[in-house]
C-alpha positions as CSV (number, residue, x, y, z in Angstrom):
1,X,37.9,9.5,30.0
2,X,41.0,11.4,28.9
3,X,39.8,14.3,27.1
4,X,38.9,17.7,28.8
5,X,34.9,19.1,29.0
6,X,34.6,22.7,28.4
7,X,31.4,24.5,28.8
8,X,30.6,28.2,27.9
9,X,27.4,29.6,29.8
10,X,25.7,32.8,29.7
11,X,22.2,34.3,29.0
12,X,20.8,36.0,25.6
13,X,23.1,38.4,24.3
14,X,26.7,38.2,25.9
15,X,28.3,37.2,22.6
16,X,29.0,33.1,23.3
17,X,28.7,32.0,19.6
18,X,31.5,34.5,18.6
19,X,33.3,33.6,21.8
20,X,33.0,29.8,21.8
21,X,34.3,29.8,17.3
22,X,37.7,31.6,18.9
23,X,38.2,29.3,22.0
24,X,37.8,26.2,19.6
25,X,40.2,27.8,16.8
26,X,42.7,28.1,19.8
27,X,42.5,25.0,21.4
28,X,42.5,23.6,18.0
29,X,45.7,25.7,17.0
30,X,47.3,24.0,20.0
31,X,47.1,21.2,18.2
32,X,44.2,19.1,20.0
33,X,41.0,17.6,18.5
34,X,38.4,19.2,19.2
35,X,34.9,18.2,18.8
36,X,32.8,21.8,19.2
37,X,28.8,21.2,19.8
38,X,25.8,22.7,21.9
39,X,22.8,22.5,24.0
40,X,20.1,21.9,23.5
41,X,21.2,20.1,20.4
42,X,24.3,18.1,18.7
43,X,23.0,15.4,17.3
44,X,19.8,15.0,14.4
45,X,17.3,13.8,17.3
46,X,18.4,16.4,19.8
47,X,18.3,19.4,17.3
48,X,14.6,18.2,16.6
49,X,14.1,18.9,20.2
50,X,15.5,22.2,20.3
51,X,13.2,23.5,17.4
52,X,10.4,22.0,19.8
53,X,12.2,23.8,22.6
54,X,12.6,27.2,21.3
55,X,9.9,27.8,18.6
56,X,7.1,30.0,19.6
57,X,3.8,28.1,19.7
58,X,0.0,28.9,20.5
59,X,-0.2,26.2,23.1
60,X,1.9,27.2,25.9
61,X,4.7,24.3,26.9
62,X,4.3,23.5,30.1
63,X,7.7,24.2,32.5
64,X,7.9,20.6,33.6
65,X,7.7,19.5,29.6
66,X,10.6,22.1,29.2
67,X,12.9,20.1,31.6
68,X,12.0,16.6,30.3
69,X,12.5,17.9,27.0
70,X,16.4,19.4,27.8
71,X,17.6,16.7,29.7
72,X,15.8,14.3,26.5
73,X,17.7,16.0,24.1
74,X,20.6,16.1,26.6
75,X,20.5,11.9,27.0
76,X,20.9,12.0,23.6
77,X,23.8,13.9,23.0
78,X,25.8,12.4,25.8
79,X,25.3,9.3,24.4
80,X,26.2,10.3,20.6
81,X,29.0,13.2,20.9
82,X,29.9,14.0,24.4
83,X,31.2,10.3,25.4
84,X,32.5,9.0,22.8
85,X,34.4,12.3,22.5
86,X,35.9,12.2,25.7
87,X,36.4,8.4,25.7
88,X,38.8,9.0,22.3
89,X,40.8,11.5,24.3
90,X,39.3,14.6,21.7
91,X,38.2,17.8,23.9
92,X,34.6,18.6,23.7
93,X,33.8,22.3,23.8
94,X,30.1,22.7,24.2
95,X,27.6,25.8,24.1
96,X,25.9,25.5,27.2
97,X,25.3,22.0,29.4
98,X,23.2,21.2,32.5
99,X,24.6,24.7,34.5
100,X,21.8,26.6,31.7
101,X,19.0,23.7,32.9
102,X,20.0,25.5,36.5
103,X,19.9,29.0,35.7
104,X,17.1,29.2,32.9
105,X,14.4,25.9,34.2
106,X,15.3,26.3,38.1
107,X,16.2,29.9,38.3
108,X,14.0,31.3,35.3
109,X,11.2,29.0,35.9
110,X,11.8,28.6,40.0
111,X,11.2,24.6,39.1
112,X,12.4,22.7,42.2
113,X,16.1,22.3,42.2
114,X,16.1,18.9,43.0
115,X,14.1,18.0,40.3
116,X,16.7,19.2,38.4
117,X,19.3,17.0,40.2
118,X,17.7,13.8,40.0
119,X,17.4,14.4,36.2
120,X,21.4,15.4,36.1
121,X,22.1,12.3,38.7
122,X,19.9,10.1,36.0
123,X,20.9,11.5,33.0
124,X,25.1,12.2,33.4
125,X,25.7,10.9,36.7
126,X,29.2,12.8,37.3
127,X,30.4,13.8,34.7
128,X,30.9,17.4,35.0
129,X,32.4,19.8,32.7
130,X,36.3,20.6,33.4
131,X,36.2,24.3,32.7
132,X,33.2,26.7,32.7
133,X,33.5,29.6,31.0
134,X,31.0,32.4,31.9
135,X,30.1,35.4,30.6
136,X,28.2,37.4,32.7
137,X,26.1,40.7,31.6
138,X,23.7,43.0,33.2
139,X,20.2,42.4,31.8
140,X,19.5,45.7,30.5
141,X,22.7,45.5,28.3
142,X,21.7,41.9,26.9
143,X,18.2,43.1,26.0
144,X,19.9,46.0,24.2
145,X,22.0,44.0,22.3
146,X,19.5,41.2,21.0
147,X,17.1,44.9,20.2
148,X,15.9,43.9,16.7
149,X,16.1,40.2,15.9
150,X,13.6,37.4,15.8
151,X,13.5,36.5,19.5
152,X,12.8,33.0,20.2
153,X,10.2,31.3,23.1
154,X,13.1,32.0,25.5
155,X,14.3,35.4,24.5
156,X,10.4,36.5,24.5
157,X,10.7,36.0,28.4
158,X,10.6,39.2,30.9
159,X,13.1,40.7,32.6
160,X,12.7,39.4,35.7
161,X,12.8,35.8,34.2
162,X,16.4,36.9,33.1
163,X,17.5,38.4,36.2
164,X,16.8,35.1,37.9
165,X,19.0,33.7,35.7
166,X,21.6,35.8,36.0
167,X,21.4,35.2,39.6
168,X,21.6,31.7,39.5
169,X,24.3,31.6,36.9
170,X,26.7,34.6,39.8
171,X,25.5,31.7,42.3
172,X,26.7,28.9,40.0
173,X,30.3,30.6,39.5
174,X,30.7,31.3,43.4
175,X,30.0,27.6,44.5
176,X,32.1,25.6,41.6
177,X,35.9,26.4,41.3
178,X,35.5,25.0,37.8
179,X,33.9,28.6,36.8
180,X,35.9,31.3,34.9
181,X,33.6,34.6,35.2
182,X,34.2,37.0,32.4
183,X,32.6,40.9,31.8
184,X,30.9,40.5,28.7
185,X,30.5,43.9,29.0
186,X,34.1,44.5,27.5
187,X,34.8,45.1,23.9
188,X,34.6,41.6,21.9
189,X,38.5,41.8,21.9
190,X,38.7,42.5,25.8
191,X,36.5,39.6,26.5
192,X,38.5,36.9,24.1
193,X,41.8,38.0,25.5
194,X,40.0,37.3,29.0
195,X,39.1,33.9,27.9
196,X,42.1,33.3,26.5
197,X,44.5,33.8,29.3
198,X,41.8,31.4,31.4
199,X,41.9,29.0,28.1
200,X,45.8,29.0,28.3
201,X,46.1,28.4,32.0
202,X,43.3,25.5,32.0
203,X,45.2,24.2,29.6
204,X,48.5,23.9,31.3
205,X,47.2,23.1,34.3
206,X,45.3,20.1,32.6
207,X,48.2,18.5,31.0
208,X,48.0,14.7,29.4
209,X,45.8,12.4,31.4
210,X,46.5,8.9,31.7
């Protein structure tokens, strides 16, 4: 695979759709193709199975559905985008990948982590993203800022179910050297002059791959 997989991670509220439209405009602006999707999503199929993920129902979805259903959706979009991206030499920039399953499904919902791994062993093998960009937030700030809109199943959660992701996401970023932590705390320019200093050395450092 020659092209480069970039993730951007973080919980409800530190600003990663504004965040992840200016990293793709300057990776693009450098003059690579870049193909910009998300999880859970990306393809028809695996949209369909983020509405099932994220609408609020009466019957309760049970947490071991929840991870069948994200790493369902996330077969799919491997198979459709991700690959065939990567295998055309085009840089895939993708709003959260298997590091969210992690922090919201292990963390969140304290499923067993090696659940989690057999799933990402089955599912992607190892293939890994290249660059992680996250930005972290205190909990009290996120809720603040998503004050007001439709929450969906996830964002309906309680603090504590965001705190363990936040902890898991801080545990993520110490183990992997692949992680770029950013305060999403900053003013919005603040944070995309963070990301794009990391953005610029990643891709330097990347370079053409044979």
């Amino acid at each position: 695979m020659n092209g480069a997989f970039i993730t951007i991670e973080g919980s409800e509220g530190v600003g990663k759709t504004s965040n992840v439209e200016a990293m793709v405009a300057r990776l693009r602006a450098k003059g690579l193709t870049v193909v910009h999707t998300r999880e859970p999503g990306g393809t028809p199929l695996a949209e369909d199975i983020r509405t099932l993920l994220l609408d609020v129902r009466a019957e309760p979805m049970a947490s071991l559905t929840e991870l069948l259903l994200v790493f369902a959706s996330r077969a799919q979009h491997l198979d459709q985008v991700i690959r065939p991206a990567l295998a055309r030499g085009d840089w895939v920039v993708c709003d959260r990948f298997t590091d969210a399953t992690y922090a919201y499904q292990g963390g969140g919902r304290g499923l067993d982590i090696s659940q989690i791994d057999q799933l990402a062993a089955l599912v992607h093998g190892d293939l890994q993203p290249d660059l992680t960009i996250y930005l972290d937030l205190a909990v009290d700030v996120a809720f603040e800022r998503i004050k007001g809109r439709d929450h969906d199943r996830f964002e309906r959660e309680q603090r504590a179910f965001f705190e363990s992701v936040r902890s898991t996401y801080r545990t993520l970023a110490e183990r992997h050297q692949r992680y770029e932590l950013i305060d999403a705390s900053q003013p919005l320019p603040d944070v995309q002059q963070d990301i794009a200093t990391r953005l610029d050395a990643f891709v330097a450092r990347f370079g053409p791959r044979s």
